[in-house]
N, C-alpha and C positions, 0 to 999 in steps of 0.2 A: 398818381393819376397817369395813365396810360397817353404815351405821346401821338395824338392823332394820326392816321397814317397820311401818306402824300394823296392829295387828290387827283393824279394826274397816274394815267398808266397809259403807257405806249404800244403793248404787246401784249397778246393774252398772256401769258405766262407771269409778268409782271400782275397782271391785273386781277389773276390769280392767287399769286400769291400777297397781295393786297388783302382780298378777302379771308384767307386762312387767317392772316395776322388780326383782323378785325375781329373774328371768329373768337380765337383764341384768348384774345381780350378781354370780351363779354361775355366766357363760362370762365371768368375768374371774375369777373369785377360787376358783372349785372348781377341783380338779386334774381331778375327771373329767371334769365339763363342759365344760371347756375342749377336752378330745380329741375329742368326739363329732363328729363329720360327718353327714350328710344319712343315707349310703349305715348309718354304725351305726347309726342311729335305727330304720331300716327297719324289721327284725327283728322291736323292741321295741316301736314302734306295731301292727304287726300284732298279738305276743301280748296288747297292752291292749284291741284293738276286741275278739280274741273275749273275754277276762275279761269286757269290756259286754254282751255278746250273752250270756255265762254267767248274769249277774244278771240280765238281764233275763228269761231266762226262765223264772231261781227267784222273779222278782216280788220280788226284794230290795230296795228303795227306797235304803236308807243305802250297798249296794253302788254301785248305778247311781250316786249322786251320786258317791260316790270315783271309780269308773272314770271316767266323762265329766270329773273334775276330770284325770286321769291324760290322757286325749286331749286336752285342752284346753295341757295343758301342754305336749304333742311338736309340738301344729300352733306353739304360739308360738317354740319351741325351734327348728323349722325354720325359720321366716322370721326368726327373732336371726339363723343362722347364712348366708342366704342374704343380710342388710343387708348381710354382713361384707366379701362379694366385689360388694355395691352390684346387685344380681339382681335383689332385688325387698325391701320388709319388710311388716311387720304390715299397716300402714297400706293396702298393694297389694292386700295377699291380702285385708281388709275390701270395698275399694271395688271389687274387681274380681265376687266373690261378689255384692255388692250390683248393681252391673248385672247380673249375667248375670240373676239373677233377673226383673228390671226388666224385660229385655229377653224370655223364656221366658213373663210374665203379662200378654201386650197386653189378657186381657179385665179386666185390671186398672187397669193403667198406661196403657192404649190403647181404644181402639175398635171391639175384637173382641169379639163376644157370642158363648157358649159356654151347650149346655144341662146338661152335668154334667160329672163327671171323666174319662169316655172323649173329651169332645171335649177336653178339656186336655192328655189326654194325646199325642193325635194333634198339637196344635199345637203341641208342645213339639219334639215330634221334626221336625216341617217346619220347627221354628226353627233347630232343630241343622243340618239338609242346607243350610241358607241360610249360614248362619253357615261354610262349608265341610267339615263333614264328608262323605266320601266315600259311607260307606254307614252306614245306619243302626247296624248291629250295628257301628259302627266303637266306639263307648263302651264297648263290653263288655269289660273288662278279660281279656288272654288269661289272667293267673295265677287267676282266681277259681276255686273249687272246681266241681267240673263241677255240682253238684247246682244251687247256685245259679247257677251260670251258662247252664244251660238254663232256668230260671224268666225271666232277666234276657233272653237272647233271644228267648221266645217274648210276654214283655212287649212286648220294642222291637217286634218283628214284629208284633203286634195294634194299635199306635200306628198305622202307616202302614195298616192296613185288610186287614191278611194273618193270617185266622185262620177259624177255623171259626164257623158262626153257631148253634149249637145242642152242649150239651155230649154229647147223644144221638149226635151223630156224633163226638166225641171218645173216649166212651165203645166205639162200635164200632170205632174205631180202636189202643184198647187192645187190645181181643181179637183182634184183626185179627193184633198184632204176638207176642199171645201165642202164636197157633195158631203163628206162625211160626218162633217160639223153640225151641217144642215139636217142630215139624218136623224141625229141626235135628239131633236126639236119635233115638239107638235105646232104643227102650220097654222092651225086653226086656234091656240091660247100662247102660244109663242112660250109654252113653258118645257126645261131641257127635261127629260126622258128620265136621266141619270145623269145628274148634275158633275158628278165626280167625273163620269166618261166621256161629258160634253168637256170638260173644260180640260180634260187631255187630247180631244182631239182640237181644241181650240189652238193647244201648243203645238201640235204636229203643222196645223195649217201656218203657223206664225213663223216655224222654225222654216216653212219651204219657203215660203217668201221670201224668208232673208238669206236664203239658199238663192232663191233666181236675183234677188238682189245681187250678190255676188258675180253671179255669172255677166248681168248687164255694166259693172263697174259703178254699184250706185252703194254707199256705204248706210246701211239701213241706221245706224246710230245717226248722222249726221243728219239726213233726210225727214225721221221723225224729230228731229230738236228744231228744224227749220219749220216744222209745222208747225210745232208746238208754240213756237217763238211767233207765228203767223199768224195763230188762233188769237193768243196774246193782246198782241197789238189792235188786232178787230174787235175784240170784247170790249176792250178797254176806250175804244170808239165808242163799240155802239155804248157803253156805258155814259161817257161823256155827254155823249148827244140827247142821251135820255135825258140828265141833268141838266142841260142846257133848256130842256124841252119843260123841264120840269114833274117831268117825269121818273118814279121808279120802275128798276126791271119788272119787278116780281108783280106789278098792278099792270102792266102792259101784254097785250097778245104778242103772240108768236110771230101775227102779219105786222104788228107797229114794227116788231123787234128787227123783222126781216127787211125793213124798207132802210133801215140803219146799217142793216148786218151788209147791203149789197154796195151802197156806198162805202162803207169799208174797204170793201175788196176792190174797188175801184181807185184805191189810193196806192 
C-alpha cells in the first residue's frame, strides 16, 4: 500500500511534484487508472475544459480552482502514460513549452522591439511560418466549434496583416451579407429560393458579425453563452410560474406566456 503523500505543500514546485507522485501511484495501483490510454482520456478532458469555461463565466472562483486542478491532472496523466512507451514525459512537455515560448517572445528573450500587442501578435505567427508551418490557419484546430473557430481564423488572418482597417467597413459588410440572405427568401411565403444558397449565405452573414464582433472587443463565444444562459433562466420561470398557475406551456397562448416571459426579464 502506497504511503499517502504529505498533505501540506509550500511552493508550487513542491506541490507539483506532490501530484506526479500521486499520479504515479494510481497507474500502478488503481484498477481504473491503470486502463486509461491517451485516446480514453480524450473525451473526458474535453468535458473538464468546457466545465472551466462554465465557471468561468459564472465568476465562480472555488469552481475555476477545482476545474484547472481537474486539467492539471489529464495533462500530467497523459505524459505518465506517454513515459510508459518512452514518447516523451512531464519533464519534455515543461521544457518543450518553455522554449516555444522563448523562442515566440524575441522582444523579450531577444532583440526585437515591438510597439503593443498587434505587433506581438503578428510576430508570433511569422514565428510559426519559420518554424515550418505551411499556412497560417494551419493551427486552427479543424474539430473546434465553428463559432469559435471563425473568431480564431479571423484572429490568425489580422496577425499576418489581412483584415479590414476601420470597423465602418466591417460593419457594411455585415449588411451587405444581410441584404443578401434576405435576397435568398420569398417575402411573401417566407420560403428560401435555394436552400443550399440561403444557408451559405446565412454563414457569410454569421462569419461578419463575428468579424465586427472582433473589431468592438466583444468575444462572440462568450456573449452568445450569456444569452444562452439568459434564455435559460427565463424559461425555466416562465415554466415555473406556469406550474404554479397550474398551468401547462403547451395549453397556454403566446399573450399568457408573455405576461410571465416579461416578469422574467425583470428579475
Amino acid at each position: 500500500m502506497p504511503i499517502t503523500p504529505s498533505l501540506t505543500a509550500s511552493t508550487p514546485a513542491t506541490a507539483f511534484e506532490r501530484l506526479l507522485t500521486i499520479m504515479d501511484d494510481l497507474r500502478i495501483n488503481c484498477p481504473w487508472d491503470k486502463k486509461q490510454t491517451l485516446e480514453s482520456l480524450r473525451h473526458l478532458t474535453i468535458e473538464e475544459v468546457y466545465e472551466l469555461s462554465d465557471a468561468i463565466l459564472s465568476a465562480d472562483m472555488p469552481e475555476i480552482k477545482k476545474e484547472l486542478g481537474d486539467i492539471m491532472l489529464h495533462l500530467v496523466f497523459y505524459s505518465r502514460i506517454a513515459s510508459e512507451s518512452n514518447h516523451f514525459n512531464i519533464t519534455d512537455v515543461l521544457n518543450s513549452i518553455c522554449e516555444k515560448l522563448i523562442n515566440r517572445h524575441p522582444h523579450i528573450y531577444g532583440d526585437v522591439e515591438v510597439n503593443d500587442e498587434e505587433d506581438v501578435k503578428r510576430n508570433w505567427e511569422q514565428i510559426k511560418l519559420k518554424e515550418g508551418n505551411k499556412s497560417v490557419l494551419g493551427g486552427v484546430p479543424a474539430s473546434l466549434p465553428a463559432l469559435v473557430k471563425a473568431s480564431r481564423i479571423q484572429e490568425k488572418a489580422r496577425g499576418v496583416g489581412f483584415d479590414w482597417e476601420e470597423k465602418s467597413q466591417v460593419w457594411a459588410k455585415v449588411e451587405e451579407e444581410l441584404q443578401e440572405f434576405k435576397n435568398e427568401f420569398n417575402v411573401e411565403d417566407g420560403n428560401a429560393i435555394d436552400h443550399e444558397k440561403a444557408e451559405g449565405e446565412f454563414g457569410d452573414l454569421l462569419f461578419s458579425l463575428i468579424n465586427y464582433a472582433r473589431f468592438i472587443n466583444i468575444n462572440p463565444e462568450n456573449a452568445l453563452e450569456k444569452t444562452n444562459r439568459k434564455f435559460i433562466k427565463r424559461f425555466q420561470y416562465l415554466e415555473n410560474k406556469a406550474a404554479e398557475n397550474g398551468k401547462q406551456l403547451h395549453n397556454m397562448s403566446l399573450t399568457e406566456m408573455d405576461v410571465f416571459w416579461e416578469e422574467a426579464k425583470k428579475i
